[in-house]
N, C-alpha and C positions, 0 to 999 in steps of 0.2 A: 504494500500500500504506500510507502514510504517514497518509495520508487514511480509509481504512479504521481504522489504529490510534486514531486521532485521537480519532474516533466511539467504541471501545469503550472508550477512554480514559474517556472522559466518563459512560459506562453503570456504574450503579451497582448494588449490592443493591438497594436500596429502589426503586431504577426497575423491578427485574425485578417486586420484590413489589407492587407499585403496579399495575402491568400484568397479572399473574394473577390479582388481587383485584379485577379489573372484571368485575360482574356481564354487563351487556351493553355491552359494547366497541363503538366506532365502527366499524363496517364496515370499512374502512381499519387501523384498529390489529389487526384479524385477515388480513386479506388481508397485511400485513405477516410477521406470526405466520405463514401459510402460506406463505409465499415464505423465511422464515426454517429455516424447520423443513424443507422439501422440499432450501432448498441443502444442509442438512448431514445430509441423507439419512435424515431419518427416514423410517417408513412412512405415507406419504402418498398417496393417489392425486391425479391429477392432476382426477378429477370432485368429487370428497371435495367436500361442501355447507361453509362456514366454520364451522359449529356444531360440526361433530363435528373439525374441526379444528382449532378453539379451545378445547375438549376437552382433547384432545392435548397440544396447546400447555403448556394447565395443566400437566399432568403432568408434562409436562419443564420448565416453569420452578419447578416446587414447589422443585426444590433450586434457588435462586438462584446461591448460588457453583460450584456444578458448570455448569449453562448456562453463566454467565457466563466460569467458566475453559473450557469448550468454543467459545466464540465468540471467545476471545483468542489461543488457539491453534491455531484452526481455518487448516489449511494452504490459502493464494489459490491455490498450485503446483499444487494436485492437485484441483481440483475434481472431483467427477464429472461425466462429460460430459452424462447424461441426466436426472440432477441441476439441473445450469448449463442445461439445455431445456426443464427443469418450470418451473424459477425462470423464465427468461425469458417463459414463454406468462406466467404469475403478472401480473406486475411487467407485463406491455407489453400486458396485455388491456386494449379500449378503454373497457373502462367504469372504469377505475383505474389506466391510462395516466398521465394528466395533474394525477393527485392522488399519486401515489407518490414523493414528495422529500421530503426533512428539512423545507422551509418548510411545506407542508401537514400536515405532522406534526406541527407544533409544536404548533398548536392541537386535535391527536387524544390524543396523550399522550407524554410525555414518553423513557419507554423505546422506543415504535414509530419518535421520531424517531430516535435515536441507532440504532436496529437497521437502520431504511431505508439511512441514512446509509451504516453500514456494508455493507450488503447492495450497496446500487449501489457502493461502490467497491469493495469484493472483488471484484466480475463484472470492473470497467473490469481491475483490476490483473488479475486471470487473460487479460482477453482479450488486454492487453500483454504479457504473459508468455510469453504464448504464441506470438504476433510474434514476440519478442525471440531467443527462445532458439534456434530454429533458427540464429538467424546467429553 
């Protein structure tokens, strides 16, 4: 969770603004954006083309400080579970598989890294949580 905070720590206004003001975004900075947007439930389908879901995207990052305080406070505890199965097909499809880490995002954009970052440790800390709490 730590690690999760870490990453939104570091995500700024102007990262978000940076990020909605890309005309055509790197593949990856929207696949990101879809996998962001599907954890915290927005209406996403799971076929949705990137276009129309960086669209979307827009929309909701227009308020920068609202995303940004919706991804800080976003509860790891209660993910939804078909939610946390969209994300995962998202994130572990093989053609953006082995491009989905903060490193590779470095060089896509700034805000995509810090939201990856975030994104794969919120899942790790819910799948712990998860573990944990029965015992």
């Amino acid at each position: 969770m730590n690690r999760a905070k870490d990453a939104v720590n570091c995500l700024k206004k102007g990262h978000i603004t940076e990020m909605k003001n890309l005309g055509q975004p790197p593949m990856m900075v929207r696949v990101t954006a879809k996998a962001v947007m599907t954890l915290m439930g927005e209406k996403i389908g799971a076929n949705d083309d990137l276009e129309k879901v960086w669209k979307k995207a827009g929309q909701v990052m227009n308020n920068p400080d609202k995303f940004l305080k919706s991804v800080v406070n976003f509860d790891g505890e209660k993910i939804d579970q078909t939610a946390l199965d969209n994300t995962q097909k998202i994130i572990k499809d093989p053609e953006v598989a082995d491009k989905f880490n903060p490193t590779f995002m470095t060089s896509q954009n700034e805000a995509a890294k810090y939201l990856c970052s975030w994104l794969v440790n919120i899942i790790e800390f819910n799948r712990i949580f998860k573990e944990v709490k029965p015992l």
